[in-house]
RODO-2510 file (C-alpha; in nm, 4 decimals, decimal comma):
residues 182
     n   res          X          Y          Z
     1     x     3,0896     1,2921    -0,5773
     2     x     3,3243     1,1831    -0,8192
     3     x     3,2194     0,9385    -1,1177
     4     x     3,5127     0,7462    -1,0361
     5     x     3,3278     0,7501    -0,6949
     6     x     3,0262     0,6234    -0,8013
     7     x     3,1326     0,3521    -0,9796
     8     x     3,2989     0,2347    -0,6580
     9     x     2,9518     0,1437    -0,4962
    10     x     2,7304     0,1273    -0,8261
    11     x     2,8081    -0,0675    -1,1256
    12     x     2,6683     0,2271    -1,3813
    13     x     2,4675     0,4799    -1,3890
    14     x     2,1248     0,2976    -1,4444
    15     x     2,2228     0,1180    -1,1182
    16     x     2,2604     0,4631    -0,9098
    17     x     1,9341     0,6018    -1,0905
    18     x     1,7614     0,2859    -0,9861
    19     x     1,8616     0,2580    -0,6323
    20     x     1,7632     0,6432    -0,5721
    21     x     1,3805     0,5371    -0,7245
    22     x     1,3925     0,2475    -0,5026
    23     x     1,5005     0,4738    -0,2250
    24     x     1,2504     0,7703    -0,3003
    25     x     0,9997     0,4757    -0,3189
    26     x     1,0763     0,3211     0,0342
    27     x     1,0662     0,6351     0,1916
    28     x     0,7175     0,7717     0,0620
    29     x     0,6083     0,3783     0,1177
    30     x     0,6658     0,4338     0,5207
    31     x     0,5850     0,7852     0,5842
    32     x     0,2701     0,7473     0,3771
    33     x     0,1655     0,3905     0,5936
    34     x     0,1804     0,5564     0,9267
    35     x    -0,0258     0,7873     0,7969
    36     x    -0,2878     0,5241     0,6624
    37     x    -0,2530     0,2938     1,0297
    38     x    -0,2984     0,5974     1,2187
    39     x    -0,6083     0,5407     1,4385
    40     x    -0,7965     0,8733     1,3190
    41     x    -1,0829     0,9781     1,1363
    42     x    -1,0829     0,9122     0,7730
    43     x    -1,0898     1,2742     0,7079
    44     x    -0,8057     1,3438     0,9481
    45     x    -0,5743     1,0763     0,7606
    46     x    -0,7207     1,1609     0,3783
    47     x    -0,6401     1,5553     0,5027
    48     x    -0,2556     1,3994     0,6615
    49     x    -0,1670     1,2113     0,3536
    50     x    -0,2684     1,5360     0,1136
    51     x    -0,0456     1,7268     0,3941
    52     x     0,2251     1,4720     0,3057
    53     x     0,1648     1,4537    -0,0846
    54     x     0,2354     1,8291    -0,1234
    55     x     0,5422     1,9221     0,0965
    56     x     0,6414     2,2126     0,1692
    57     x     0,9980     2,1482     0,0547
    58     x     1,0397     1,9131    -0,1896
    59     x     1,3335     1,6833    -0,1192
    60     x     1,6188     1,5762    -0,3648
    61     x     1,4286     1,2283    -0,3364
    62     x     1,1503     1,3515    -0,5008
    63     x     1,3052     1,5766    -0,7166
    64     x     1,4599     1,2715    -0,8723
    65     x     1,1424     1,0859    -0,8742
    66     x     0,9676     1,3567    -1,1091
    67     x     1,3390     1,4727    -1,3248
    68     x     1,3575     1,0807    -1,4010
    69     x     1,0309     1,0593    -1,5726
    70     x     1,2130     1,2710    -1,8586
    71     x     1,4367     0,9855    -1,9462
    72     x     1,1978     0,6764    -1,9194
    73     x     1,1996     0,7215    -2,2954
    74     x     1,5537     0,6701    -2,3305
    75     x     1,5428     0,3763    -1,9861
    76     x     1,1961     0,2289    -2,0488
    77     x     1,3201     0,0010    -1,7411
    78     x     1,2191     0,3061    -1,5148
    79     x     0,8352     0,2884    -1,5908
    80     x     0,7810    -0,0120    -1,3806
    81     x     0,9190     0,1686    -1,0937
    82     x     0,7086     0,4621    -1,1865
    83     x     0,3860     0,2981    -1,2648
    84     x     0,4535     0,0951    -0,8884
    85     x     0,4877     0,4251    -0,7185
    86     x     0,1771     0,5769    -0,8964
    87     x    -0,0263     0,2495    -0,8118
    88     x     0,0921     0,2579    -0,4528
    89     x    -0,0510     0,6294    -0,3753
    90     x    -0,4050     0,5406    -0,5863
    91     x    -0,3805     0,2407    -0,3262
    92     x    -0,3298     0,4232     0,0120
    93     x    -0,6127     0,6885    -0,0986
    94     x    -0,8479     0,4368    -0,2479
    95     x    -0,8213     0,3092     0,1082
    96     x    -0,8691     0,5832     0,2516
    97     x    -1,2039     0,6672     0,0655
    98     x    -1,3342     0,3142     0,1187
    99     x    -1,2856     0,3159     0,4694
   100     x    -1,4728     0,6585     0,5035
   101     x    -1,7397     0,5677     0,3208
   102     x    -1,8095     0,2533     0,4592
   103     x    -1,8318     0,4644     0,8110
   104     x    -2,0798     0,6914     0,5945
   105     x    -1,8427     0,9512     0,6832
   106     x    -1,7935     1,0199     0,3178
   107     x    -1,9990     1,0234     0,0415
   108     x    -1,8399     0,9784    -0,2762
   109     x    -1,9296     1,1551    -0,5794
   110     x    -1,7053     0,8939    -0,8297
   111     x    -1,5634     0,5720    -0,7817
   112     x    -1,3490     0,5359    -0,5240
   113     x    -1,0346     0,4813    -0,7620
   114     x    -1,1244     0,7200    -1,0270
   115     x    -1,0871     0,9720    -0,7303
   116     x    -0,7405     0,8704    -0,5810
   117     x    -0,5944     0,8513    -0,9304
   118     x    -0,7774     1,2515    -0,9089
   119     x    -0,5998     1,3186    -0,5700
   120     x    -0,2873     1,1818    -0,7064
   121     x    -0,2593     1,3603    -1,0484
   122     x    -0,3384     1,6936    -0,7981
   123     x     0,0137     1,6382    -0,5919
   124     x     0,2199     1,5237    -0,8821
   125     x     0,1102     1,8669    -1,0969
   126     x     0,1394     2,0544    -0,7457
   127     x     0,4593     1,9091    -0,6856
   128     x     0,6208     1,9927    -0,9912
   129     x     0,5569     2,3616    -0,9246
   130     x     0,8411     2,4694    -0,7417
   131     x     1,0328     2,1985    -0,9420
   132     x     0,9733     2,4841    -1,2290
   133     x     0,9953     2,7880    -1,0418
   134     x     0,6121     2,8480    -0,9653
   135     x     0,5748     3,0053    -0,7075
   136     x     0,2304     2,8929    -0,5372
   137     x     0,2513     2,8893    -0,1853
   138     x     0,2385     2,5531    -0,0806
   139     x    -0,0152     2,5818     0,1840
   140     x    -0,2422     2,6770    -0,1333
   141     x    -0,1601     2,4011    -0,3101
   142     x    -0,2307     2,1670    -0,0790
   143     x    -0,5711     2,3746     0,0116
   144     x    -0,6819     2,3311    -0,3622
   145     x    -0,6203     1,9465    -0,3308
   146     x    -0,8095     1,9330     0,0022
   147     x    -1,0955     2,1407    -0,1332
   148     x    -1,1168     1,8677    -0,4477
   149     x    -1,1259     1,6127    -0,1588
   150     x    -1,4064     1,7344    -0,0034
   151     x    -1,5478     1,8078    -0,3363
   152     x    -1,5622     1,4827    -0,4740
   153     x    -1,6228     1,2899    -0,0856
   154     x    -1,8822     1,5304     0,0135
   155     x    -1,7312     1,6371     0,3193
   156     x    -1,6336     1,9929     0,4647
   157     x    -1,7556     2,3080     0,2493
   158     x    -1,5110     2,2559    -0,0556
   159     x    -1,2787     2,5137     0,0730
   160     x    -1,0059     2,2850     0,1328
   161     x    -0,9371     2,4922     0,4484
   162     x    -0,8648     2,2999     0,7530
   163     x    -1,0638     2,2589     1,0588
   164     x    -0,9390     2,2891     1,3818
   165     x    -1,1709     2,0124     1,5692
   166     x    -1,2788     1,8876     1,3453
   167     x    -1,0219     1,7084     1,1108
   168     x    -0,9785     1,4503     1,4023
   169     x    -1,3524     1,3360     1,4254
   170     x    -1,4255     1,4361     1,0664
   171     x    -1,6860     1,6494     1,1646
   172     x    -1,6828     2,0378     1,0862
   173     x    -1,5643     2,2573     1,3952
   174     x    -1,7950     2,4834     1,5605
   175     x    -1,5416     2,7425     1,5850
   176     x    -1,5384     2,7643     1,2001
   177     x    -1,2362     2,7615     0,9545
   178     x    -0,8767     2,8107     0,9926
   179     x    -0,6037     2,8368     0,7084
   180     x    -0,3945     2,5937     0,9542
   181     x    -0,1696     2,2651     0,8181
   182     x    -0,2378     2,0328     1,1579
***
C-alpha cells in the first residue's frame, strides 16, 4: 500500500501503528477468552492457552506486536498499549492457576502471579524465535512452556508432553504420554 494510501484512512503513521496494536490486542483478547470460558479442566485450558501463546505460525499481528517494542523509545505512547497487553495475559493465566488450585487440582509452587508473569515471559522469548530465524520447532517450544507449567503447578511429570485423556479431566492418562498438540 501506498503512503499516499495510508494517509487516506489514517491521519499518520502513529495512528496506523496504533490501530494495528489495538487490533493485535482485540484479537489475542477473544481467542484467548474462549479459551478461559471454556468449560474444561483447568489443566486442559492452562495447556489450550500455552497452545495458543506459542503458535505455530506467527501472524503479521503479532509480528507487529513484538517489532513495535523497538520503537517505544522513540513513541513512549506505545508502552501503555504494551504494558495492557502484558497485564491482560498475567490476568487470563493468573486465572487460570487460581481456579485450579482452588479445585486442588493444582498445587502451586509460587504465587499465583509471579507464575503467569513466568508463563508469559516463556511465550514472548518463544515467540520471538522464529521472529529471528531460530529454528526451534514449535511443538518444543510450547512443550518447554508446558513442562514449566507443570513444574511450578505440580501437575503432570514436568515433561510438558501432552496427555491424551487426560488434559480434559486434568488427570494423567493411563495410556501414558504422547508428543500430541490437542
Amino acid at each position: 500500500m501506498s503512503a499516499a494510501n495510508v494517509l487516506h484512512y489514517f491521519s499518520s503513521l502513529d495512528e496506523l501503528q496504533m490501530t494495528a496494536l489495538a487490533g493485535a490486542m482485540e484479537e489475542f483478547d477473544t481467542s484467548r477468552r474462549r479459551i478461559l470460558d471454556r468449560d474444561d479442566s483447568a489443566t486442559a485450558r492452562l495447556f489450550a492457552m500455552i497452545d495458543a501463546g506459542v503458535p505455530d505460525e506467527i501472524s503479521d499481528e503479532l509480528r507487529y506486536v513484538y517489532e513495535s517494542i523497538a520503537i517505544i523509545a522513540e513513541h513512549p505512547e506505545y508502552m501503555p498499549a504494551h504494558r495492557e497487553l502484558t497485564e491482560r495475559q498475567v490476568m487470563l493465566y493468573r486465572t487460570i492457576i487460581e481456579i485450579g488450585a482452588g479445585t486442588g487440582e493444582f498445587a502451586p509452587a509460587s504465587p499465583p502471579g509471579m507464575i503467569a508473569r513466568n508463563l508469559v515471559a516463556l511465550e514472548d522469548a518463544y515467540d520471538l524465535y522464529p521472529i529471528i530465524g531460530h529454528t526451534t520447532p514449535r511443538e518444543e517450544c510450547r512443550a518447554a512452556v508446558r513442562g514449566y507449567a507443570e513444574i511450578a503447578l505440580g501437575i503432570g511429570d514436568g515433561s510438558g508432553e501432552r496427555r491424551v485423556a487426560g488434559a480434559a479431566s486434568g488427570k494423567p492418562a493411563a495410556s501414558g504420554k504422547t508428543a500430541q498438540n490437542g
